[in-house]
VEXDREN-2710 file (C-alpha; in Angstrom, 1 decimal):
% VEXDREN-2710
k/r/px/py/pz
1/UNK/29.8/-3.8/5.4
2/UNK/28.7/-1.0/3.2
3/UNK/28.3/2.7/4.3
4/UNK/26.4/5.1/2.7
5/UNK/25.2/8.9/3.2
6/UNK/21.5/7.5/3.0
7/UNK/20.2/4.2/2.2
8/UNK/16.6/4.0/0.3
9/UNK/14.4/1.3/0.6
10/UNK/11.8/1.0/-2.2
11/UNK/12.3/2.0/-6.0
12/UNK/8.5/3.0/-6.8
13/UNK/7.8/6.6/-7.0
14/UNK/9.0/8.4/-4.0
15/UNK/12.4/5.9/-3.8
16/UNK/13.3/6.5/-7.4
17/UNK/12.7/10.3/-7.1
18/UNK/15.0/10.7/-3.7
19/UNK/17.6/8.5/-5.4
20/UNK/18.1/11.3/-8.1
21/UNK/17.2/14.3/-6.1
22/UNK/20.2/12.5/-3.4
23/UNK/22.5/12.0/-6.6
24/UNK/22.0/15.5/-7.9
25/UNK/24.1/17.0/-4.7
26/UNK/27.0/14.2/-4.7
27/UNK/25.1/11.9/-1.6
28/UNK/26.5/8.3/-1.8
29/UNK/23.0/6.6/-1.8
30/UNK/21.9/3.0/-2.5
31/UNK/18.3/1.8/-3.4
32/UNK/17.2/-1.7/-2.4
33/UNK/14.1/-3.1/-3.3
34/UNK/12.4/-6.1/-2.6
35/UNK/10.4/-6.6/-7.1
36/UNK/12.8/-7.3/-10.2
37/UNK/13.0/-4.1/-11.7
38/UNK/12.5/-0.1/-10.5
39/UNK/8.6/1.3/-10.6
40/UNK/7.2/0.1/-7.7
41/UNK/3.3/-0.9/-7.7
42/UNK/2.3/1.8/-9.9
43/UNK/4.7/1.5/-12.5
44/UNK/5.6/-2.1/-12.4
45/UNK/7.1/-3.7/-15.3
46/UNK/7.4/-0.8/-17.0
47/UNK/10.5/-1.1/-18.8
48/UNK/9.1/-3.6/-20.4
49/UNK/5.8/-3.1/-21.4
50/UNK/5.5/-1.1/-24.1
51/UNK/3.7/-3.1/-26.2
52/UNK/0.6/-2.3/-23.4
53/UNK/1.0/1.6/-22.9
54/UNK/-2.3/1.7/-25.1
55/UNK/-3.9/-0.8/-22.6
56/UNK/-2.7/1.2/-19.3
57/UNK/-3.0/4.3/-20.0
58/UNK/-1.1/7.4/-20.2
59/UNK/-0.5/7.4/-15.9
60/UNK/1.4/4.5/-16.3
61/UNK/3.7/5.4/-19.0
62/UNK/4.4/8.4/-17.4
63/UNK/6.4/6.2/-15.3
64/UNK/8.7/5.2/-17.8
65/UNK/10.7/8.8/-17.6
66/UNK/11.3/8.3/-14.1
67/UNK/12.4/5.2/-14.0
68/UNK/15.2/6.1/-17.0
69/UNK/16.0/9.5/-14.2
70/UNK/16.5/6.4/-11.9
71/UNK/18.5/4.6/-14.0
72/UNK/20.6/7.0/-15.1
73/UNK/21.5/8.5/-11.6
74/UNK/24.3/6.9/-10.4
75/UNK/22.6/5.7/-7.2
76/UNK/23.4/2.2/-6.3
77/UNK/20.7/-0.6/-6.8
78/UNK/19.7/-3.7/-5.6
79/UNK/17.1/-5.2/-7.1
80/UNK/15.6/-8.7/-5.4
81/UNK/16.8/-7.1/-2.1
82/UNK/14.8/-7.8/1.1
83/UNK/14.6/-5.7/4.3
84/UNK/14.3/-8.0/7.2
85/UNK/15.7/-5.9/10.7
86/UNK/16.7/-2.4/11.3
87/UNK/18.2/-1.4/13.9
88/UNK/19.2/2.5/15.1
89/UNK/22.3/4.0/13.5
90/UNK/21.1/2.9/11.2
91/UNK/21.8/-0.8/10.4
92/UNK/20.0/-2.5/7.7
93/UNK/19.8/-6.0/7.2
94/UNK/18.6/-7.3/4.3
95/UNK/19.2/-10.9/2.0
96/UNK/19.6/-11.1/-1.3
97/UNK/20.1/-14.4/-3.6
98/UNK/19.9/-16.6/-0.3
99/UNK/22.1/-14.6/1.6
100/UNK/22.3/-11.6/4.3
101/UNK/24.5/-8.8/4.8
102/UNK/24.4/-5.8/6.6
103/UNK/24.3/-2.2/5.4
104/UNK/25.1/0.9/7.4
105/UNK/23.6/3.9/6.6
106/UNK/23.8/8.0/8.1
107/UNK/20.2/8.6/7.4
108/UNK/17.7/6.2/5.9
109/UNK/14.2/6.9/3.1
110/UNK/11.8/4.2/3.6
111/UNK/9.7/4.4/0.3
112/UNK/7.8/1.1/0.8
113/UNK/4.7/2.8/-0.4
114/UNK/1.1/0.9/0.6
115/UNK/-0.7/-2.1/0.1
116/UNK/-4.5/-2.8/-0.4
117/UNK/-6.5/-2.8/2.5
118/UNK/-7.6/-6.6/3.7
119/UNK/-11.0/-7.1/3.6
120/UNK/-12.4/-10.1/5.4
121/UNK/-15.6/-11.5/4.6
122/UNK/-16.7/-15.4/4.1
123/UNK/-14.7/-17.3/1.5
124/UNK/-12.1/-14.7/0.7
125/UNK/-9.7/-17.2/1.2
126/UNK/-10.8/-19.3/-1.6
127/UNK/-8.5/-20.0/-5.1
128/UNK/-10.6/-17.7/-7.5
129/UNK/-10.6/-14.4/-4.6
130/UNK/-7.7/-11.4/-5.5
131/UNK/-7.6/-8.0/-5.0
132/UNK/-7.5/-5.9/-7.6
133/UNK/-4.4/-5.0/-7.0
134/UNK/-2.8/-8.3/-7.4
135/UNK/-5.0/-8.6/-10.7
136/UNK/-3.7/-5.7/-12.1
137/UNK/-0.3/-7.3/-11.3
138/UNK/-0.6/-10.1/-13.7
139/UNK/-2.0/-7.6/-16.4
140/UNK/1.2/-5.5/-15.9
141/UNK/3.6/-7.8/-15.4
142/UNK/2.6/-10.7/-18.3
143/UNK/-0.4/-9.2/-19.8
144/UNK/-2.9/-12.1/-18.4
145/UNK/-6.1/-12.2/-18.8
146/UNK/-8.5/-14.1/-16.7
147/UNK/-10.0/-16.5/-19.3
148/UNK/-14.0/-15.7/-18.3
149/UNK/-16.1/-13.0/-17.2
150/UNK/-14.8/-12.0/-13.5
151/UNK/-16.9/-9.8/-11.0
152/UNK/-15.4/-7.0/-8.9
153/UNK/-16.3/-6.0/-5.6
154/UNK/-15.6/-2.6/-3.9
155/UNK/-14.7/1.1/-3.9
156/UNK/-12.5/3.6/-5.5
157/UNK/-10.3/4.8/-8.6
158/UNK/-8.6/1.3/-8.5
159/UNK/-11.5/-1.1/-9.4
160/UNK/-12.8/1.9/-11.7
161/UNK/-9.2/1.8/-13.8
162/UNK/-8.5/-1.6/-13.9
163/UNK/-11.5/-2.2/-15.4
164/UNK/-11.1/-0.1/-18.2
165/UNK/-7.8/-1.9/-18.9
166/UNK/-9.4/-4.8/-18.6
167/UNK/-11.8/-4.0/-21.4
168/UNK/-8.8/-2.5/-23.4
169/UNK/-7.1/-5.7/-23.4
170/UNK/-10.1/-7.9/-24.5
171/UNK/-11.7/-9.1/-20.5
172/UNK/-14.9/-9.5/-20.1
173/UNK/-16.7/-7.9/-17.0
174/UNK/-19.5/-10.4/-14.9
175/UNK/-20.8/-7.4/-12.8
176/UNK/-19.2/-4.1/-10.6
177/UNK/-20.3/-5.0/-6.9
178/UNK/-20.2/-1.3/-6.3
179/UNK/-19.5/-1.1/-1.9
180/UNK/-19.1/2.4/-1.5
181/UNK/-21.8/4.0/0.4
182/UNK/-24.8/5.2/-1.0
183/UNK/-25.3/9.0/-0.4
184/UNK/-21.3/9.0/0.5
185/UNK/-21.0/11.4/-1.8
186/UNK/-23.2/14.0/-0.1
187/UNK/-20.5/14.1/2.3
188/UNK/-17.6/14.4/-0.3
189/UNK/-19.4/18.0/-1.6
190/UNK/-17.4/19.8/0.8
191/UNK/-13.8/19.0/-0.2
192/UNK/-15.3/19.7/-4.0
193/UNK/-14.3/23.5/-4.1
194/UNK/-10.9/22.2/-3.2
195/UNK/-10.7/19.1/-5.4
196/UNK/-11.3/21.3/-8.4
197/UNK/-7.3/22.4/-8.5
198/UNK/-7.0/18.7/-9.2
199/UNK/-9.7/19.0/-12.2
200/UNK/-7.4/17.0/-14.4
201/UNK/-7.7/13.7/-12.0
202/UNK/-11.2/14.3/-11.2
203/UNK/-11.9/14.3/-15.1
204/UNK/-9.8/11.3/-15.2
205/UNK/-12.6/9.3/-12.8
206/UNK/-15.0/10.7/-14.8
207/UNK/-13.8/9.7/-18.0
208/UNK/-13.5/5.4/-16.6
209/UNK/-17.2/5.8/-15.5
210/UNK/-17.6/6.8/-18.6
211/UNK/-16.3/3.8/-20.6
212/UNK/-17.8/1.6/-18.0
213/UNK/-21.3/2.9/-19.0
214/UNK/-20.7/2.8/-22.7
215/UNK/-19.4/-0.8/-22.3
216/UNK/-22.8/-1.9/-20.8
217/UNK/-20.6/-3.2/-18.0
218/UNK/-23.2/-4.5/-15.0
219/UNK/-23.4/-2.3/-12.1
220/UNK/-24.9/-2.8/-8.9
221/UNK/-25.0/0.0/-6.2
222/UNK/-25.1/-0.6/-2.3
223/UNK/-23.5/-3.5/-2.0
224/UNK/-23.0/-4.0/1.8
225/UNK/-22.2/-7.8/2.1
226/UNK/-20.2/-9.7/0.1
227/UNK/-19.8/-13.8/0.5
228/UNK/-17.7/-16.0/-2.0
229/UNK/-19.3/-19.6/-2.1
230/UNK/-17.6/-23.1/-3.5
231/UNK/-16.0/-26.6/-2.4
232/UNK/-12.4/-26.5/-4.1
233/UNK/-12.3/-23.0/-5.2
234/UNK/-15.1/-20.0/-6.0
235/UNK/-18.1/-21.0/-7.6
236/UNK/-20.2/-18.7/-7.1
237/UNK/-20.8/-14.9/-5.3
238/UNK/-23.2/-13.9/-2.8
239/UNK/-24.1/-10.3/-2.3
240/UNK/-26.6/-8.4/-0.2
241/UNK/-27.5/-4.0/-1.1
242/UNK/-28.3/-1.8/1.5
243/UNK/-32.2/-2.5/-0.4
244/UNK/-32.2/-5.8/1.3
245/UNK/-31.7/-7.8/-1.6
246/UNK/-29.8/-11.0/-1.8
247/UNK/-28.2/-12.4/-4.6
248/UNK/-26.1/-15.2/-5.5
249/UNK/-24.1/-15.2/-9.0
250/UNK/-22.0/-18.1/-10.9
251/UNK/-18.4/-16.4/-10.0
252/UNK/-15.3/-18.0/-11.3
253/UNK/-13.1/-14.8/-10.7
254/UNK/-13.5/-12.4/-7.7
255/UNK/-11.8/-9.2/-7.0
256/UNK/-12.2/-7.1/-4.6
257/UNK/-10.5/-4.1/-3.4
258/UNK/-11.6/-1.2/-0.9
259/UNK/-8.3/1.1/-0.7
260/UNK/-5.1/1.3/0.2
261/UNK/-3.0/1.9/3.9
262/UNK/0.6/2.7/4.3
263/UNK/3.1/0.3/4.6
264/UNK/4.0/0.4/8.2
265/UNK/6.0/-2.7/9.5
266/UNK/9.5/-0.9/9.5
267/UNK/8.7/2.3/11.1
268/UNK/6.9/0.7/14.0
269/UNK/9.4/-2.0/14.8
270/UNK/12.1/1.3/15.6
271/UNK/8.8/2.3/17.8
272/UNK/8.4/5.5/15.0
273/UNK/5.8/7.3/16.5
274/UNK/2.2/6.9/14.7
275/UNK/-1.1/8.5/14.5
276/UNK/-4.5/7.4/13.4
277/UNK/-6.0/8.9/10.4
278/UNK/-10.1/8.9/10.6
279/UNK/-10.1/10.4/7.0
280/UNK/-8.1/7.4/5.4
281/UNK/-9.1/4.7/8.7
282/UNK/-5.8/3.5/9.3
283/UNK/-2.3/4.5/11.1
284/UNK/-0.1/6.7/9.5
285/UNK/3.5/7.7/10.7
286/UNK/4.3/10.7/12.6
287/UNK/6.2/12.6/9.8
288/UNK/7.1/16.7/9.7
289/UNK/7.0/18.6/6.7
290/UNK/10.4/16.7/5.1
291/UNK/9.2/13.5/6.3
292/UNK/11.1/13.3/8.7
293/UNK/9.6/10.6/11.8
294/UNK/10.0/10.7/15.3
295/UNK/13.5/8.8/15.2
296/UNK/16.1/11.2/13.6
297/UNK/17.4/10.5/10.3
298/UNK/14.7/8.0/9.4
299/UNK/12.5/9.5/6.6
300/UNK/9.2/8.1/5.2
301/UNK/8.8/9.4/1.7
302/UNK/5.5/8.7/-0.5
303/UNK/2.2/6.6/1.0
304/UNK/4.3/5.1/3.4
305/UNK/3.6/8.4/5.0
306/UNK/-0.1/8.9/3.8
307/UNK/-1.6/7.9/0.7
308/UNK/-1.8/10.5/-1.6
309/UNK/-0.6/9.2/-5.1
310/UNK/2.3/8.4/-7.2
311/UNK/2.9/12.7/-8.0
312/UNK/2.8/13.0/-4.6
313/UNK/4.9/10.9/-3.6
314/UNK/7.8/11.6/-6.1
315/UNK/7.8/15.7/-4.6
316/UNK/8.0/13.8/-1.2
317/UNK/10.5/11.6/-2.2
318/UNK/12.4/14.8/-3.4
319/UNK/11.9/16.8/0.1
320/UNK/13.0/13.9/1.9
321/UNK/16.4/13.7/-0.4
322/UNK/16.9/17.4/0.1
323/UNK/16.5/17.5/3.7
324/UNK/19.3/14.8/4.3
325/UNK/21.5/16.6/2.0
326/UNK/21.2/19.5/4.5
327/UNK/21.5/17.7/7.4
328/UNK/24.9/15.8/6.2
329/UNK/26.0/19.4/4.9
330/UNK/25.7/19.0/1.3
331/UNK/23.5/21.6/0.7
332/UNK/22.7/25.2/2.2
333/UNK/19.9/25.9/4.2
334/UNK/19.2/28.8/1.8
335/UNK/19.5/27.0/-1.5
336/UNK/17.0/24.0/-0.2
337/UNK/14.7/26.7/0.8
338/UNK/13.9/28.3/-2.4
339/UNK/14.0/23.9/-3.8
340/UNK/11.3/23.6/-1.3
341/UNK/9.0/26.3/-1.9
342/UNK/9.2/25.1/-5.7
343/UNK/8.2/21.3/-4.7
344/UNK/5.4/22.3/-2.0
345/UNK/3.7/24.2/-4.7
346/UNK/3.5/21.3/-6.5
347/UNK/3.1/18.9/-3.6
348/UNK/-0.2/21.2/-2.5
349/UNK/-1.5/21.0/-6.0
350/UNK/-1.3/17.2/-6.0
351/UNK/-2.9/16.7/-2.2
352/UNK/-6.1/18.9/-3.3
353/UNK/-7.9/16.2/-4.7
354/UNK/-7.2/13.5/-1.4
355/UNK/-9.7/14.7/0.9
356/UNK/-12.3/14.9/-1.9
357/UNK/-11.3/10.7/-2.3
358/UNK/-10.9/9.6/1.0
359/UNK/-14.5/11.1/2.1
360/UNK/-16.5/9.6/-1.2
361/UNK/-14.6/5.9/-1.0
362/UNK/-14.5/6.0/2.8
363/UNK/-15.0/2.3/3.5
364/UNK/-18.3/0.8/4.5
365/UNK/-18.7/-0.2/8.4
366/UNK/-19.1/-4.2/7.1
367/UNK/-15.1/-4.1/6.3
368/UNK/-14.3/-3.5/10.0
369/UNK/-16.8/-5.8/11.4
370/UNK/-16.6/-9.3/9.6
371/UNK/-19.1/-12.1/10.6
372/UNK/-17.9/-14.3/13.1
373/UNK/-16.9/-17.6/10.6
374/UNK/-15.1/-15.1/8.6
375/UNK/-10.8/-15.9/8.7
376/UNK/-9.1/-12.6/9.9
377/UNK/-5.6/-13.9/10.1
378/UNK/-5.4/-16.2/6.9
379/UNK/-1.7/-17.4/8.2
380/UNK/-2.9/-19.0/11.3
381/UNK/-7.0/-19.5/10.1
382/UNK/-7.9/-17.1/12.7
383/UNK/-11.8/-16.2/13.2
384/UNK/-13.9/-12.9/13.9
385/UNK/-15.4/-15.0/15.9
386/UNK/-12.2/-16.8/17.9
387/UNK/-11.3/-12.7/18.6
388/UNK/-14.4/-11.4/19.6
389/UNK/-14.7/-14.0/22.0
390/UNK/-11.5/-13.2/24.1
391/UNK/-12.2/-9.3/23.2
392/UNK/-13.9/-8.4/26.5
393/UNK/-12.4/-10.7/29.1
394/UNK/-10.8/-7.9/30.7
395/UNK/-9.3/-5.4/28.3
396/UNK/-6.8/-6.8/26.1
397/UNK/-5.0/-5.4/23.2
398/UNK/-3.9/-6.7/19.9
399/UNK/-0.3/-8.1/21.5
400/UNK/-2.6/-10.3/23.9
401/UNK/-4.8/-11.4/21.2
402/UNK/-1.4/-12.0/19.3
403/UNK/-0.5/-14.3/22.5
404/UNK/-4.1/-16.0/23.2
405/UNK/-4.8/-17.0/19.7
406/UNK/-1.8/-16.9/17.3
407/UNK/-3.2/-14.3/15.0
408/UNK/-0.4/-11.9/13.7
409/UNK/2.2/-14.5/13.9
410/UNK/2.1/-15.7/10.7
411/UNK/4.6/-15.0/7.6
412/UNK/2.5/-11.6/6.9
413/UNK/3.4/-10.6/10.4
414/UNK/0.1/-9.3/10.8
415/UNK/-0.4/-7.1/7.7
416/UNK/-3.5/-9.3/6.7
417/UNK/-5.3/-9.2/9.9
418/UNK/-3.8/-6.2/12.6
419/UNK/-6.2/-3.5/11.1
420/UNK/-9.3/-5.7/11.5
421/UNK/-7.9/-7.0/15.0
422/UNK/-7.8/-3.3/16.2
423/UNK/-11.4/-2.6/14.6
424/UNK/-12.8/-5.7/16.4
425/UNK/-11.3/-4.9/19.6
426/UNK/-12.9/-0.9/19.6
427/UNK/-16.2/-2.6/18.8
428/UNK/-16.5/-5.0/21.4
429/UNK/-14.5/-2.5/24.2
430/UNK/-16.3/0.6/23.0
431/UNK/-12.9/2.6/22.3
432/UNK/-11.7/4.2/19.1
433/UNK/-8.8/2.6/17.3
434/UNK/-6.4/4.8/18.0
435/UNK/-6.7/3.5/21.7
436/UNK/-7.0/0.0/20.6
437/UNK/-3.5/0.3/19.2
438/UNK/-2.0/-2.2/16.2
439/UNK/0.7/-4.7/17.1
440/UNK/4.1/-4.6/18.6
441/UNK/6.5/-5.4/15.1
442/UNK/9.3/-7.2/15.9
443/UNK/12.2/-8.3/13.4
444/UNK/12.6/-10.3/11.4
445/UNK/10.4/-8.1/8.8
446/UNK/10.1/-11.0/6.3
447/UNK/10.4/-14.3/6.5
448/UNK/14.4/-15.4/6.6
449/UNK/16.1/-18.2/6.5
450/UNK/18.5/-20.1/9.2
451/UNK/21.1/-20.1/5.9
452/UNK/20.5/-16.2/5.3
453/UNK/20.9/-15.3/9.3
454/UNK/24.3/-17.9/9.0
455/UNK/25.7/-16.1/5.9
456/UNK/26.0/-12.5/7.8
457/UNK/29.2/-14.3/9.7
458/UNK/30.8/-15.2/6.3
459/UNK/30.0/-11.4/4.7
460/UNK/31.2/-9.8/8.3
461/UNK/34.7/-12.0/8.1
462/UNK/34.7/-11.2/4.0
463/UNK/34.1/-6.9/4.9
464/UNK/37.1/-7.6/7.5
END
């Protein structure tokens, strides 16, 4: 069994820079991560994609320093690792090439950073529907394509980037289904004042819109409903404006994307205490200023613990590093002091522009009320419907819709449908999500194999 001073799970931007930050003071630390190679979402492949920095963009090869820091730290890493149970202590399980072993850690970083938020509407199971962020995947990762014009559908900097690289790399562009809010930004004015010590990121936005515009790439405002038509796979896209106009498209490729929630499996299955975030609409941990959560020694570094950015979550990945080098004595209280005030400067700096974000791409209502034939939980080929029928016999909670209808049980363990479960639930019971609750996580994490569980024995008797 291996025994470390801190054990990091993730190697985006908030693992990568608490590795080093660890490293820097003599910590024994290993990084596990579940992708190929260090970077995380942001900065996937990067290593070795050169030949398409000009495609995405300076952010993205900013990445490529970190991940040489990263390399070049010492820290242990396992690439191709997968966290499947922890339990307090802390004891990590986790499988690798078919096979599980157990790692023992003092204090532990989860850097699993966020994934898109689901979105179901009718026909977003259909071959043809992606997110964005899986689209951008693909661009990263091989430098695909998709072979015809594709139309996205949604909110945010994400759609508004990727399809600048898109254009860079030679895509064509059927239509923006543009979902966020009309007048939204009315609301966003306030957090403006603030937002302009970010001016660089802001200008950044500006500057996509920009080359959208001077593309003559279609844009349609107010989108409100969005339906994906065809037999086999998508043939075609249906979308309704807050104008009351309906539409329907030839659609080959649809993406769709309308932000991002923390990652939040782990923390809740050591019951981590969580809160609900009406800003971003979704649960985030319970973290202090170190990110520290409500079970000692168990950090949350980066948009595990609130999205906020890849910058942001490096400096957070750094205060997490630092404060379990105090903790385990590597460090004085005084010298991590005058680190921290250095990194919260920063830190502060980077978090000006999020409130300004979250209140101009706050999702539209539609995303948290799907139609009733629309599949919630695409594992188990749930309905809105199936939910909101069993939704006010008595009171019952996401666990007892779990129970009643199988939704949640599936190999996403609920990370595709517990957000809209809550959301139906408050709607039909008249009580705000954070009452609602999300679902009880239970190990295993991921999916794991009889073989993997069997193997812990023979790496027990091997560590003996």
């Amino acid at each position: 069994m291996n025994r470390l001073d801190v054990l990091i799970v993730g190697a985006g931007p908030a693992g990568m820079a608490a590795a080093v930050a660890a490293r820097r003071v003599g910590l024994d630390v290993m990084v596990i991560d579940d992708q190929p190679a260090p970077g995380g979402q942001i900065w996937r492949s990067i290593e070795t994609s050169a030949r398409r920095d000009d495609i995405l963009g300076p952010s993205y090869v900013e990445g490529r320093a970190a991940v040489e820091a990263f390399r070049a730290s010492g820290a242990a890493y396992r690439p191709r690792t997968q966290l499947w149970r922890i339990e307090p202590g802390f004891h990590a399980f986790v499988s690798r090439d078919r096979r599980s072993q157990e790692i023992k850690a003092k204090a532990l970083i989860l850097a699993t950073g966020a994934q898109e938020r689901p979105v179901p509407f009718p026909g977003w199971t259909l071959p043809g529907v992606l997110t964005v962020g899986a689209a951008q995947i693909l661009l990263k990762n091989a430098g695909q394509v998709p072979a015809g014009p594709v139309w996205v559908a949604g909110s945010g900097p994400l759609p508004l980037l990727y399809m600048v690289q898109l254009l860079r790399a030679g895509g064509q562009i059927a239509g923006y289904l543009d979902t966020t809010p009309t007048g939204q930004w009315l609301s966003a004015l306030r957090h403006l004042p603030r937002a302009l010590r970010a001016a660089s990121d802001l200008t950044k936005g500006l500057h996509w819109s920009a080359m959208l515009r001077e593309s003559k790439t279609p844009v349609v405002k107010g989108v409100i409903e969005l339906e994906a038509l065809g037999e086999d796979r998508i043939e075609t896209v249906r979308y309704r404006t807050n104008t009351g106009a309906t539409v329907t498209s030839k659609a080959d490729t649809l993406l769709i994307h309308e932000g991002v929630v923390p990652h939040l499996h782990a923390p809740l299955s050591l019951d981590c205490a969580v809160a609900w975030n009406s800003a971003q609409d979704c649960y985030v941990p319970v973290v202090d200023n170190w990110g520290e959560t409500s079970r000692e020694n168990l950090f949350i570094a980066g948009d595990g613990a609130g999205v906020a950015g890849a910058k942001a979550a490096q400096l957070r990945g750094e205060l997490s590093a630092l404060r379990v080098a105090e903790k385990l004595g590597r460090i004085s209280t005084d010298a991590i002091a005058t680190s921290a005030r250095r990194i919260r400067r920063k830190l502060n700096r980077e978090l000006a522009l999020r409130p300004f974000l979250d209140s101009l791409f706050k999702p539209r209502p539609q995303v948290f009320a799907p139609v009733d034939g629309a599949i919630v939980c695409r594992c188990e080929e749930v309905t809105a419907g199936e939910i909101r029928a069993l939704a006010t016999i008595g009171q019952p909670g996401p666990n007892q819709i779990k129970g009643a209808t199988r939704a949640g049980m599936g190999p996403c363990q609920g990370r595709q449908c517990g957000y809209t479960v809550t959301r139906i639930l408050g709607a039909a019971q008249n009580r705000p999500p954070a009452d609602v609750g999300f679902y009880h996580i239970r190990a295993p994490l991921k999916p794991v194999t009889l073989g993997e569980l069997a193997s812990l024995d023979q790496t027990a008797a091997h560590d003996r």
